[in-house]
N, C-alpha and C positions, 0 to 999 in steps of 0.2 A: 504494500500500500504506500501509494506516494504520501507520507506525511513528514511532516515537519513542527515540531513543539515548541513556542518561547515561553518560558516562563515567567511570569509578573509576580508582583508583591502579595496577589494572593487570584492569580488566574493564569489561564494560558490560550495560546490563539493554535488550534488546529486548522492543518491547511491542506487540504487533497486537492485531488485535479480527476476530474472523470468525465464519460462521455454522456452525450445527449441520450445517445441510441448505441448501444455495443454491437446491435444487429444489422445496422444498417447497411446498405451495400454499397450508398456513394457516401459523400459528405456530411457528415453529424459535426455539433458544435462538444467546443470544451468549458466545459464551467470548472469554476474553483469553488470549492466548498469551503467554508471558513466555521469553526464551531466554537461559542466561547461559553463556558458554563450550560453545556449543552443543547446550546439556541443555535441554530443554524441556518447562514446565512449564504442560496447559490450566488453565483456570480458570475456576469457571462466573460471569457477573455476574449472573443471577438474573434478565435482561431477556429476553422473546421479542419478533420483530419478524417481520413479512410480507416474508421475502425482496425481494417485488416494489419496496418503498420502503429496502431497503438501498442506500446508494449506492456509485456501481463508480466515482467522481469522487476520483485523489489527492489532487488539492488541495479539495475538501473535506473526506474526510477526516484531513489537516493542521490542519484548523481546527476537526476535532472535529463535522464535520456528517456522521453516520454516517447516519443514520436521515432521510429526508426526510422536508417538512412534510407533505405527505399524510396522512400516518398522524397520529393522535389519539394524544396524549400525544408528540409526537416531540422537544423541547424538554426536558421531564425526562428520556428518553431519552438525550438527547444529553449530558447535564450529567452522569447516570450515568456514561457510560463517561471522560469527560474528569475526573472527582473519582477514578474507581479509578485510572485512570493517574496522576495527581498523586499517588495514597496509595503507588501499586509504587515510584515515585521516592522517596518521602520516605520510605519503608521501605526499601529497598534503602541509599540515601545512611546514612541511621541506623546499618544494619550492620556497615558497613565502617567509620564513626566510631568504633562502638560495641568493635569487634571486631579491625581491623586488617587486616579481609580483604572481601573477595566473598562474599555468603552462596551457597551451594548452592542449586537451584531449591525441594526440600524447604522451607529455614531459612527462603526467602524465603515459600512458602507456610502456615509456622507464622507467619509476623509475619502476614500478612495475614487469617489465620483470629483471628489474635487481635483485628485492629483491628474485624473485621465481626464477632467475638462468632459462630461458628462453633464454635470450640473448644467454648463453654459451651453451645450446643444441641444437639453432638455427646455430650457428657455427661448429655443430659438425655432423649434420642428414643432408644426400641428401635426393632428392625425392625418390627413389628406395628405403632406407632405411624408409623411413615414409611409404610407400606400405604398407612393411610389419609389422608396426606398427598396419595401420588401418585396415589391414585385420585379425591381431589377436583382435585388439579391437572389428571390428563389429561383428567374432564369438563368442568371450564371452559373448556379448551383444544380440545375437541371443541362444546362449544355456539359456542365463537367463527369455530369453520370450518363453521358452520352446519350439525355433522352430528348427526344422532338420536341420543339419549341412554338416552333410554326405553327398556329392552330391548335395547340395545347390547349385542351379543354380547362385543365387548374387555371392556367393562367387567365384565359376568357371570363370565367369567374370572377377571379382577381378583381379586375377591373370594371367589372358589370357592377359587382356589389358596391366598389370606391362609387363609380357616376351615381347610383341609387342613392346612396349616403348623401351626397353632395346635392343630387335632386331636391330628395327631402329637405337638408337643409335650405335651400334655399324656398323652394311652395311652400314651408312650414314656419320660414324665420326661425328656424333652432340652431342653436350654435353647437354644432359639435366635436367635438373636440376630445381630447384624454379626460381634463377633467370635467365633464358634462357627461357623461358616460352613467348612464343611471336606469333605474328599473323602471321611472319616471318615459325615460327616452326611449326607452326598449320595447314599451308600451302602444307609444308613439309612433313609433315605425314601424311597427307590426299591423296599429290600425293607417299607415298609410300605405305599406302594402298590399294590405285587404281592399281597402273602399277604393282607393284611388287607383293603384296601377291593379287589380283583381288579381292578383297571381293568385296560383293555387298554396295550397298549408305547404308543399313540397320543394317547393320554388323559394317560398319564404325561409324555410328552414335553409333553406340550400346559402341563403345570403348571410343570416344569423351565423351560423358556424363560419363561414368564411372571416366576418367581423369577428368573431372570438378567438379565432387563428392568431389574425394580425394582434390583438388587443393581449392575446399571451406571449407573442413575441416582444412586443413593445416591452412587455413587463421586464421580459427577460431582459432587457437590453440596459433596461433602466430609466427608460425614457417618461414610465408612468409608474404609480404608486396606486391606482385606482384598481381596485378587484372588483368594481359593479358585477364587469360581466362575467363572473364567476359563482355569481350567484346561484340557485337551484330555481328560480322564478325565472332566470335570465336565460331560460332555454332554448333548445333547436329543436322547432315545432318539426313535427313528420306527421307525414300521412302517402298509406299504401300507396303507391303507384300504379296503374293498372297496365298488364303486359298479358303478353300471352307466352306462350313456350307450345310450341308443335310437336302432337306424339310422332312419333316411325313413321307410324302410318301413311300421315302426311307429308311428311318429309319426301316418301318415296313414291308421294302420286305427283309431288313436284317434279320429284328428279324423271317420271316416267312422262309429262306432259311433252306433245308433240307439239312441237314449237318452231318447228323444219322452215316454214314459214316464215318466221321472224326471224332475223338472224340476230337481233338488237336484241330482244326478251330470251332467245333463246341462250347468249353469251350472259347474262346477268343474271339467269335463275341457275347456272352452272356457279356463276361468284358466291351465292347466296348457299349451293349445297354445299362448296370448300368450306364455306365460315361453319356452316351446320355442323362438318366432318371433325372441323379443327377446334370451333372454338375460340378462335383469334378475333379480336378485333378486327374491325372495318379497315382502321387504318393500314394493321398489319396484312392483311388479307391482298387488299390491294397494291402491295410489294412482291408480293410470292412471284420469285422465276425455278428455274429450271438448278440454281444454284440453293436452294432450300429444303432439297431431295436429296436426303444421306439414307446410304445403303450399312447395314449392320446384319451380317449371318445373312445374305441373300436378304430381309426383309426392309421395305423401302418405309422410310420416315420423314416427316416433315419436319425441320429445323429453324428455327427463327430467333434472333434478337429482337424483342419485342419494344417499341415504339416511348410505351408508356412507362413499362418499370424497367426497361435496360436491362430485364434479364433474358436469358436466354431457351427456351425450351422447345421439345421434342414431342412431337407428334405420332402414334403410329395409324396405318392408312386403314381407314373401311371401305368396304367395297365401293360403295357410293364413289369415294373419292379416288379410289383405285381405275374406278371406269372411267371418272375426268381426267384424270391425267393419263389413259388411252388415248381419249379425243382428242385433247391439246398436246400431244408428244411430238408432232410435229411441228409448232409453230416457234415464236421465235422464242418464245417465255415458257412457255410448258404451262399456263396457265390460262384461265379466260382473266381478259381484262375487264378492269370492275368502272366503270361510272363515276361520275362525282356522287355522293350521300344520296344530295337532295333527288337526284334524277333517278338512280337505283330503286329510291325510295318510293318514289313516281311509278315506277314500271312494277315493284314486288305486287302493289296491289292489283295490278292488270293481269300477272301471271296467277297469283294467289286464288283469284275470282273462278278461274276455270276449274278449282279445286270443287267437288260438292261441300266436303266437311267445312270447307272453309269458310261457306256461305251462312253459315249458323250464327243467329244472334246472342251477342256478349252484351249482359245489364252492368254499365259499369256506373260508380257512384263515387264522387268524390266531392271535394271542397273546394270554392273558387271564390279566393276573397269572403265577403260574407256569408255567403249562401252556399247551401246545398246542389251538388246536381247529380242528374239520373243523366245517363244518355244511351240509347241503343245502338249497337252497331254492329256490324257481321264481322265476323273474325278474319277474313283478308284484310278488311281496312286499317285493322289495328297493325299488319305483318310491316318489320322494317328489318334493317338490317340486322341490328341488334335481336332482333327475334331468332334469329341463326346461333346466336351466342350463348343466348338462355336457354335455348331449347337444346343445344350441345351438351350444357351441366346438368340439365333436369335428368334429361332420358339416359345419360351415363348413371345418373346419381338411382334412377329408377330403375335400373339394370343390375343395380348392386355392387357398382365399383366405388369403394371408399371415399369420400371427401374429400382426403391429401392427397389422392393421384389426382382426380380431379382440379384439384386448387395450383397442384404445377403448371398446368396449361391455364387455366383463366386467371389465375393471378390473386384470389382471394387470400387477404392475409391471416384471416382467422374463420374457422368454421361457421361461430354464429352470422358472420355477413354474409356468407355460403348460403349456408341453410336460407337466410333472409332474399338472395337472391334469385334462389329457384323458383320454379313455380308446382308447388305440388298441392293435392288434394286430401280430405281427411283417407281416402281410401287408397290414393297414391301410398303415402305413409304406410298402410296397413298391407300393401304390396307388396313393399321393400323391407316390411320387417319381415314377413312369411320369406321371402326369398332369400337374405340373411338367414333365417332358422334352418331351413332346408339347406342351404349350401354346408353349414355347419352343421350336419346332423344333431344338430339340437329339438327338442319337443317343446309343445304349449301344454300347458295345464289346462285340460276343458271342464 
């Protein structure tokens, strides 16, 4: 454990240094942790490091060698955190000369906001101005984990939520700000997201958490002292979204539709079975060449760096997808080319329609702004791209292949958001446990 002890007249200032995220796979931050009479105080040093070159070595880090040489820049690095710890000690030491006592974790974090000039940027940045701080931080920090930028749906976010905030303030005359930040205001902008711009409960949430992001980062940094939106009232509203997920069935009266005629629908309901096959995102989907196709023991798999979390996974083929890449072995990609979203999106429901099952009316019911709504609709209308992706994890999940193989391909980080984002039935459920029992020669009690 990187620590270090001074001792005082009748206290001592503990000093670690640890990561954000241990797990993380690109860029996590380093905080210093300062502990005095057992009150603890983090503290951000303003450095990110690649977990994988933090070292787990005490007596390196004794010597201040936190960061190993692998990583580029690892030496200022190292000198960073070894000059903050010399400053906590010679602020701390100062206090108690100064003063006669132990400073409190707070005193101790006013001295050192002063020494790094903290204080005087904290006087100087509104929130609007921080926005746009940490939204050029988290793309630099997204270009460095080699993930897409362009069209980054977080980022889109970002931004959506900053104009919104700004909107309001200004239709509303509210000053917002770090310290304006209140369960007053949270109130506020939740009824002007409802009456005014109607979004639905989902949308809203979607903007709340984004504001609670930046508003814990700010803290982190130092820049605010306000905990409003930390509060338990100060929530991120939800409400179900309405999706659909297509069984087998369907899947393969798509993939059997004659379409010989179209050569447009008939190259887009091919894109639409890969995504079903794979799983992948839109984005990644519409990358696939001929260079994505690794061979392991004679058996072909699809391979990809994916878009979103920069990591990389492996696909094996189902038939489906085994007879598209028949079709397109010829051409120049080995793939069908996909559409822009919106157009794709345009065409699924025109293909979808010629399905019967697909023609079946969906009661969906949700929240829009203040009201309630019911709306009917036939289950083509609802099919987009994303319907290929949920319906990959459903029908594997209702097939009875585990969660965590699943979750390597689509990317969920924890089971309950899994579970949250299939789409199953109370009997679905009662399917997949029989099929579990039976695979496992295990019995039910009747």
């Amino acid at each position: 454990m990187e620590k270090a002890t001074i001792k005082a007249t009748k206290g001592k200032l503990s000093v670690t240094f640890t990561l954000r995220s241990k797990s993380s796979k690109g860029l996590t931050d380093v905080y210093a942790r300062f502990t005095i009479r057992g009150k603890r105080l983090v503290y951000p040093t303003g450095l990110k490091v690649l977990p994988k070159y933090w070292s787990k070595s005490r007596s390196e880090k004794l010597q201040f060698k936190f960061v190993s040489s692998k990583m580029t820049g690892y030496s200022d690095a190292n000198q960073e955190l070894q000059d903050l710890h010399y400053v906590a000690q010679s602020q701390f030491r100062r206090f108690i000369q100064d003063n006669g006592r132990i400073p409190t974790v707070d005193e101790l974090k006013t001295c050192l906001d002063t020494v790094y000039g903290k204080n005087e940027i904290q006087s100087q940045i509104n929130l609007f101005q921080f926005f746009d701080l940490f939204i050029e931080r988290r793309t630099k920090q997204m270009i460095n984990e080699g993930k897409r930028v362009t069209g980054n749906t977080t980022l889109t976010v970002y931004r959506q939520t900053q104009r919104l905030l700004e909107e309001f303030a200004t239709a509303t005359r509210t000053k917002v700000d770090f310290e304006t930040i209140s369960l007053e205001l949270y109130e506020n902008w939740v009824e002007y997201m409802q009456d005014v711009k109607e979004f639905k409960i989902s949308n809203i949430g979607k903007h709340i958490k984004t504001l609670k992001t930046v508003l814990n980062d700010a803290l982190e940094q130092g820049l605010t002292d306000n905990r409003a939106h930390q509060s338990k009232y100060f929530k991120t509203l939800k409400d179900e979204s309405f999706s659909i997920a297509l069984i087998e069935q369907e899947l393969q009266d798509i993939h059997e539709l004659d379409l010989s005629q179209n050569k447009g629908l008939d190259e887009q309901r091919d894109v639409f079975i890969v995504a079903s096959s794979t799983g992948l995102r839109f984005s990644d989907v519409s990358r696939l060449t001929k260079k994505n196709i690794h061979v392991d023991n004679g058996r072909r798999y699809i391979q990809i760096k994916t878009q979103k979390t920069g990591e990389t996974v492996s696909i094996p083929l189902d038939k489906r997808l085994t007879q598209i890449l028949d079709k397109y072995k010829d051409t120049e990609r080995g793939f069908p080319i996909a559409n822009t979203n919106q157009v794709i999106n345009r065409q699924l429901k025109e293909i979808c329609k010629r399905v019967e099952s697909l023609n079946d009316v969906e009661t969906i019911n949700y929240r829009q702004g203040a009201k309630d709504v019911t709306e009917m609709k036939r289950r083509y209308e609802l099919v987009t791209t994303h319907t290929a992706r949920r319906s990959f994890a459903t029908n594997y999940y209702k097939a009875g292949v585990p969660p965590q193989f699943i979750m390597k391909i689509t990317g969920h980080r924890t089971e309950s958001a899994f579970l949250r984002y299939i789409k199953m039935s109370a009997l679905d459920s009662a399917k997949v446990f029989e099929l579990i029992i039976d695979k496992n020669n295990l019995s039910v009690v009747k």
